[in-house]
N, C-alpha and C positions, 0 to 999 in steps of 0.2 A: 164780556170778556175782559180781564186784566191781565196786563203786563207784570213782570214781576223785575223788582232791585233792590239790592240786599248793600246794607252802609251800615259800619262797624265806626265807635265813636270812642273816643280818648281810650289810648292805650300807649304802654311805653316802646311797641313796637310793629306798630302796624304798618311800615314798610314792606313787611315781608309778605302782605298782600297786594302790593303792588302802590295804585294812587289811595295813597292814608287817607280816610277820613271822605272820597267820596264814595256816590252810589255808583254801583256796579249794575249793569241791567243782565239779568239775565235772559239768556237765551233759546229759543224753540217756545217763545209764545206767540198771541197770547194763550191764556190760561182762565179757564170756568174759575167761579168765585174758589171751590174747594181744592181746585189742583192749584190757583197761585199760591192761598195759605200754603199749603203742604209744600211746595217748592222753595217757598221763600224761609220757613223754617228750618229747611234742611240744608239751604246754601247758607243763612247765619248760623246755624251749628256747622258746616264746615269752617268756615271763614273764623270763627270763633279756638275749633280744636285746631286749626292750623298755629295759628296766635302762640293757644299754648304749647304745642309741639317743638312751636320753635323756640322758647323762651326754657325749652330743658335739654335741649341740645346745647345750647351757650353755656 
């Protein structure tokens, strides 16, 4: 069983994910090998389209 934590690294505006630059643990685990990958992909593509979402609002 793994745990899962998703950490996004240099950007010009990663505040608007909250604490820049560290791990975030996600939550409702643990998770079997195949459901952490798949979780942890999907919370770094949010955390990623969040990023750019807000960098076209400005």
């Amino acid at each position: 069983m793994y745990d899962v934590t998703s950490q996004i690294k240099r950007g010009s505006n990663l505040g608007v994910l909250g604490r820049a630059g560290h791990s975030i643990q996600i939550h409702n685990g643990p998770f079997t090998c195949r459901w952490a990958y798949l979780i942890a992909a999907s919370a770094g593509q949010a955390g990623v389209d969040a990023l750019l979402d807000a960098q076209h609002k400005d």
